[in-house]
N, C-alpha and C positions, 0 to 999 in steps of 0.2 A: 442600519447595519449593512454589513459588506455583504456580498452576496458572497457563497461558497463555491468550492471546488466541488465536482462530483471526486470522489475516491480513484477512481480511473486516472484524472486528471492528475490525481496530488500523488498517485503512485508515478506518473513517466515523468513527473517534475524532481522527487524523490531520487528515485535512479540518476537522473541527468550530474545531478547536484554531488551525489554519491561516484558515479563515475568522474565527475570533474575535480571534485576534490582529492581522491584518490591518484590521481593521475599528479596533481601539483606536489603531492604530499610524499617525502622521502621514506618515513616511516608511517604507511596507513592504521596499520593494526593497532599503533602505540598515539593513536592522533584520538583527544576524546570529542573532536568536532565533527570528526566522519564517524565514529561509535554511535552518536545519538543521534544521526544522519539514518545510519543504517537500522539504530532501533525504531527508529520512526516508519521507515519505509516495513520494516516487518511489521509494524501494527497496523500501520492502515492496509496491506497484501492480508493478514488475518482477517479484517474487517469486509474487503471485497471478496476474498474465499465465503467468510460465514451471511452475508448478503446470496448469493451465487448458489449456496445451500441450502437458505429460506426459500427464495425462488422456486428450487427442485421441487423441495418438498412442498409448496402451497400449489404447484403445478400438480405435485401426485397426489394432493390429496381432492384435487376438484377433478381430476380423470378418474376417482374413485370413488366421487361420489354419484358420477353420473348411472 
């Protein structure tokens, strides 16, 4: 098996691809190639948000347990 992207990674890949495309593209809004470009990039950005939130919270919960 392939190794993965960390989410990090696949999010500034995401953008790039979403900027670049947009930019070739005369109509972006009406383009369904950058649409699913851009739903992609907001699923994985929710995914490093809700990551970044476990984190918090398993940090506050061993500061509160001491």
């Amino acid at each position: 098996m392939a190794k993965r992207r960390s989410l990090q990674e696949d999010t500034v890949a995401l953008k790039t691809k979403v900027r670049e495309s947009s930019a070739k593209s005369e109509t972006p809004e009406g383009n369904p190639a950058i649409r699913s470009l851009r739903k992609r990039l907001k699923r994985t950005q929710r995914k490093v948000r809700a990551a970044k939130h476990r984190e918090a919270a398993r940090a506050a919960k061993t500061e509160a347990a001491k």
